[in-house]
Every structure is written in C-alpha cells, then in structure tokens.
N, C-alpha and C positions, 0 to 999 in steps of 0.2 A: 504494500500500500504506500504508494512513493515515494522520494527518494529518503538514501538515510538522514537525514537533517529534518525529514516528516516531523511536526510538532504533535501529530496524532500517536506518532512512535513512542515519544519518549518520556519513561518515567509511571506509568501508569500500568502496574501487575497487579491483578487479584490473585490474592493468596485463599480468599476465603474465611480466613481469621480474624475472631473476633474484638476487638481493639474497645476497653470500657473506657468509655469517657468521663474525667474526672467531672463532679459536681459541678464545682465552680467553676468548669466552664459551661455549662448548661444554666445558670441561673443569672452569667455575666461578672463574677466577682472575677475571672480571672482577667476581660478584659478592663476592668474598672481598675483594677491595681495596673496592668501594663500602661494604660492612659495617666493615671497618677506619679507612674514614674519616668515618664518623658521629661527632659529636659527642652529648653523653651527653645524654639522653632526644631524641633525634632520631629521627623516623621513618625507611626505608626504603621509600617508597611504590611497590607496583606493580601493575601491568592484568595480571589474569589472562585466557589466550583458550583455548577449550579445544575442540580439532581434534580429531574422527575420524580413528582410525590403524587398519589392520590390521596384528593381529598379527604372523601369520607373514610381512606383505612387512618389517615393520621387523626380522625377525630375520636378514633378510638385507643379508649386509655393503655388497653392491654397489647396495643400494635408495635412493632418494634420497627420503626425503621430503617431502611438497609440502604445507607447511601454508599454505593458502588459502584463496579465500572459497566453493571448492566443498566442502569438507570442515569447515568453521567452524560449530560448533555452539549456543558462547555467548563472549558476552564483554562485557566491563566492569564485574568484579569487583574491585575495586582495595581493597588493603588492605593493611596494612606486614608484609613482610616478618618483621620479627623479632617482632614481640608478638601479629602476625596478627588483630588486630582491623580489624575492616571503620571503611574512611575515615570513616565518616558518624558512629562513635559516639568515634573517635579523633583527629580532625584535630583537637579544641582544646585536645589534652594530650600531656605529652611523653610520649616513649615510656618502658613501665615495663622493657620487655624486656635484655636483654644482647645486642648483637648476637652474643657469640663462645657463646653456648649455641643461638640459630637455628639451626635441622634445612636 
C-alpha cells in the first residue's frame, strides 16, 4: 500500500492487548496538572486520533470501548493544546495562549 515513506504504514500495530487506562486521565486531573505545569508561552503539544464510536453502545454503562486500528479513522493531527494552532505554523513560537482559559 504505497510507497515506504506511506504515512498509512507507519507506526500503527494491533497487538490486541489490553492497555488500563489510568483514572486521572479519564476524569482530566492528568491533563489539568500537565497544563498547571507549563511554563509561560510553553506549548502543550498533542496527536489527535479520531475512532469511530456508536452511539447508542457508548451510552451504555457496561460497554467497553475498543479504540483501535479497526475502528481508526484519522490520525496525526498534532497541535497545542491551549492556543490550538497546528504544530507546523507554531512550533517556532511560544505559546500566546493561557493554559487556565483552555476548553
């Protein structure tokens, strides 16, 4: 699926293995301390991946969802966090953003 330098190629294996996600970062305290400890115009840089979900199974309590490489739509959108500009027009400035205003 073409050639080697394919950004579809590279980096993405399913093992099948299941990976528990720590608490805090499902409730946000891990990203609240990473933003708390930026220093001032420091970026927050992160990969966005964005999984196909159904609705109605995630509205159920007892459903576990499986974000993986059968349901992975796009990915390697990487851009900071708090000022939300894409890496590529921000990586040689500091950031203008406030982390404690970030959505």
């Amino acid at each position: 699926m073409g050639r080697s330098g394919d950004p579809r190629k590279r980096g993405w294996h399913s093992t099948g293995a299941k990976i528990p996600v720590p608490p805090s970062a499902l409730t946000g305290e891990r990203l609240e301390a990473a933003m708390l400890a930026l220093k001032p115009g420091e970026h927050l840089w992160i990969c966005m991946t964005v999984h196909r979900v159904d609705p109605v199974r995630m509205a159920d309590p007892e459903h576990v969802a499986h974000l993986d490489i059968e349901n992975l739509l796009m990915t390697g959108a990487i851009s900071c966090y708090v000022c939300e500009d894409p890496y590529a027009l921000a990586k040689n400035r500091p950031c203008p953003g406030d982390p404690m205003e970030a959505s």
